[in-house]
ROGURO-891167 format. One record per residue: residue number from 0; residue in one letter; x, y, z of N, C-alpha, C in turn. Coordinates in steps of 0.2 Angstrom, whole numbers, padded with zeros to 4 digits. Atoms other than C-alpha are relative to their C-alpha. Example, Ala and Ser with C-alpha at 12.3 -4.5 7.8 and 13.67 -1.06 7.14 Angstrom:
BEGIN
nr / rest / n_xx / n_yy / n_zz / ca_xx / ca_yy / ca_zz / c_xx / c_yy / c_zz
0 / a / 0004 / -0006 / 0000 / 0062 / -0022 / 0039 / 0004 / 0006 / 0000
1 / s / -0004 / -0006 / -0001 / 0068 / -0005 / 0036 / -0004 / 0005 / 0003
END
This chain:
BEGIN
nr / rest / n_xx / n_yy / n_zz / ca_xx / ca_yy / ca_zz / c_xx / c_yy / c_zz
0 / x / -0004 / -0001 / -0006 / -0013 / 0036 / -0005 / 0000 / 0007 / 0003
1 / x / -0001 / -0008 / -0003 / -0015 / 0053 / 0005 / 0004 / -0002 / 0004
2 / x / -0005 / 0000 / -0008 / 0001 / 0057 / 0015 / -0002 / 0007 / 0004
3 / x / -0002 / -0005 / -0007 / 0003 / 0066 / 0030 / 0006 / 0002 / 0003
4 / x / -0007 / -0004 / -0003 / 0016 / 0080 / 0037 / 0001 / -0005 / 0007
5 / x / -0001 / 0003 / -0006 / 0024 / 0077 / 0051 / -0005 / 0003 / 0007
6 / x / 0004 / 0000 / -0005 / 0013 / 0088 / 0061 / -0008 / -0002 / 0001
7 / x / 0008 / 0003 / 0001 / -0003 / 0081 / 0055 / 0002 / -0009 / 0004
8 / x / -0003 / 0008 / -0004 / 0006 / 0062 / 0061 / -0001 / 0003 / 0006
9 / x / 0001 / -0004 / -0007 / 0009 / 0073 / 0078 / -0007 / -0001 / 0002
10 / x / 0008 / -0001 / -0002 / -0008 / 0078 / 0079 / -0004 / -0006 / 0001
11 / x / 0007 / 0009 / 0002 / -0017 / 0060 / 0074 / 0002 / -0003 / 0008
12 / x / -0004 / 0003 / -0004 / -0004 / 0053 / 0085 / 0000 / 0001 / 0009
13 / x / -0002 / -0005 / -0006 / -0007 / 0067 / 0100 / 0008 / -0002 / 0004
14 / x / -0005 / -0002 / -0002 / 0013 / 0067 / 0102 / 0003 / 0006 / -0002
15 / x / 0000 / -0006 / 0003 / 0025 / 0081 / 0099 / 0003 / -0001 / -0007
16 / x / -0004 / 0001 / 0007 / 0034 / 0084 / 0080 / 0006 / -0006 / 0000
17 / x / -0006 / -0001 / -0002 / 0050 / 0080 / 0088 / 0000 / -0008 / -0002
18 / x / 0001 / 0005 / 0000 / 0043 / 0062 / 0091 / 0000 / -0005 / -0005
19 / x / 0003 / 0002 / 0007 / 0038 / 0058 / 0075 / 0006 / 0000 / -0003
20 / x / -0005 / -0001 / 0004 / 0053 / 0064 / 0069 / 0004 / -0007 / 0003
21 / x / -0003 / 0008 / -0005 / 0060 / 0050 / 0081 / 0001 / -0005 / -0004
22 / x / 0005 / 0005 / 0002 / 0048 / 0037 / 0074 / 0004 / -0002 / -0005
23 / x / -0004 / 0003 / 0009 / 0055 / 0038 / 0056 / 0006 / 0000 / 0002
24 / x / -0006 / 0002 / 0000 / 0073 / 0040 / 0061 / 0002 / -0008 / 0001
25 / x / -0001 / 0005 / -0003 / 0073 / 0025 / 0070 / -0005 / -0008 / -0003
26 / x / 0004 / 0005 / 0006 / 0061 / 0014 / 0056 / -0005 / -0003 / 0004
27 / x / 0007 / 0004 / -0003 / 0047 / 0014 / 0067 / -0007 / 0001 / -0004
28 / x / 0006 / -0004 / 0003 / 0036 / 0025 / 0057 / 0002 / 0000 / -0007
29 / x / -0003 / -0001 / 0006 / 0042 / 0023 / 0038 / -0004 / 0007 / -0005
30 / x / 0002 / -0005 / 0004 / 0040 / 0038 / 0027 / 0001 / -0001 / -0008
31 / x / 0001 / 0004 / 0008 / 0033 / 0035 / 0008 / 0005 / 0007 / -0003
32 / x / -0002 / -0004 / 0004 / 0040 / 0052 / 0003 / 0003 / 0007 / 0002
33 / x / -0003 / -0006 / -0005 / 0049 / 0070 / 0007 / -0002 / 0005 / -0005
34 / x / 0002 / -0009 / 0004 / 0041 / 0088 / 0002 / 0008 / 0003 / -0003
35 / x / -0005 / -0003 / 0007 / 0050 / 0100 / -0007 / 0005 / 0004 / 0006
36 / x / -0002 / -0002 / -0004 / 0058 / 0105 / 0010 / 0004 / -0005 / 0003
37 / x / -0003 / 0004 / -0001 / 0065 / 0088 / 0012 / -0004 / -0003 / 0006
38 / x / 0002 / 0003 / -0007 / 0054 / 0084 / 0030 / -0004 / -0008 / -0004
39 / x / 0005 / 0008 / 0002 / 0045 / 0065 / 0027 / -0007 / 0000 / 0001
40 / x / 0006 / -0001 / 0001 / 0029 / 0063 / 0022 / -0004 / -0007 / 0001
41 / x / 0000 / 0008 / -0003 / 0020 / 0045 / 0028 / -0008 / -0001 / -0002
42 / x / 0006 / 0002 / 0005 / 0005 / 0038 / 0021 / -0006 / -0002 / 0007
43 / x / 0004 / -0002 / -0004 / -0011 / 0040 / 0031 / -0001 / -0009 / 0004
44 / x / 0000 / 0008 / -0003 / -0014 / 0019 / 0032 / 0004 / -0001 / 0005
45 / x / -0007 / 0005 / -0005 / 0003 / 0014 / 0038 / -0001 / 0005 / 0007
46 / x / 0001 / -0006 / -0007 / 0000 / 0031 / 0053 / -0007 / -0005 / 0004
47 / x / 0004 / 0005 / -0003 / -0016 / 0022 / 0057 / -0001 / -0006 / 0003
48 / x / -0004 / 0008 / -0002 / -0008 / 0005 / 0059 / 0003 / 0000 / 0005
49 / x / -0007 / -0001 / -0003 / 0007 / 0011 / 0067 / -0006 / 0002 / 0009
50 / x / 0005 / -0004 / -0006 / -0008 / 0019 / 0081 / -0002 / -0006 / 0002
51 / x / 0005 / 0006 / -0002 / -0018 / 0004 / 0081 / 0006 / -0004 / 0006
52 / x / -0003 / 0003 / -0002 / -0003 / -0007 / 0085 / 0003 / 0003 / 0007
53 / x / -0003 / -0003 / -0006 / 0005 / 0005 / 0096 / -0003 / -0001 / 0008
54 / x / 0004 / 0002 / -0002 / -0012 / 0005 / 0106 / -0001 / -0005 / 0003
55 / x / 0000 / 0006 / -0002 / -0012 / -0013 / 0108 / 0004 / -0004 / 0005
56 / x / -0006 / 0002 / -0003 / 0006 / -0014 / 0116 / 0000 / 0005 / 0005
57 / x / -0002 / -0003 / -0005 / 0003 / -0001 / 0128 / -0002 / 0008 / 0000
58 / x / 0001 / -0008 / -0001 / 0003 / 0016 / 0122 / 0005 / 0003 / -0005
59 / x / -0003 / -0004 / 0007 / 0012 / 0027 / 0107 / 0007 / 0004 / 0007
END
């Protein structure tokens, strides 16, 4: 499983931090884990899913 920061999610995602930050607060985007800084850390599949599906419905 490789995770991904938050601005690596941003960047796949082409949205800002801030968004993402959104994303998992509100249980759109689940975060597998949190760095030693406490930000969440989200597992490259589920970012990929999350993009696909989002895609599908519209738009991220």
């Amino acid at each position: 499983m490789a995770l991904m920061t938050v601005s690596e999610v941003a960047e796949f995602l082409a949205i800002q931090d801030v968004r993402v930050e959104r994303l998992e607060r509100e249980s759109l985007l689940m975060s597998k884990d949190k760095d030693a800084d406490g930000n969440p850390l989200f597992d490259k599949g589920d970012v990929e899913r999350y993009k696909e599906l989002a895609e599908r419905l519209g738009g991220i």
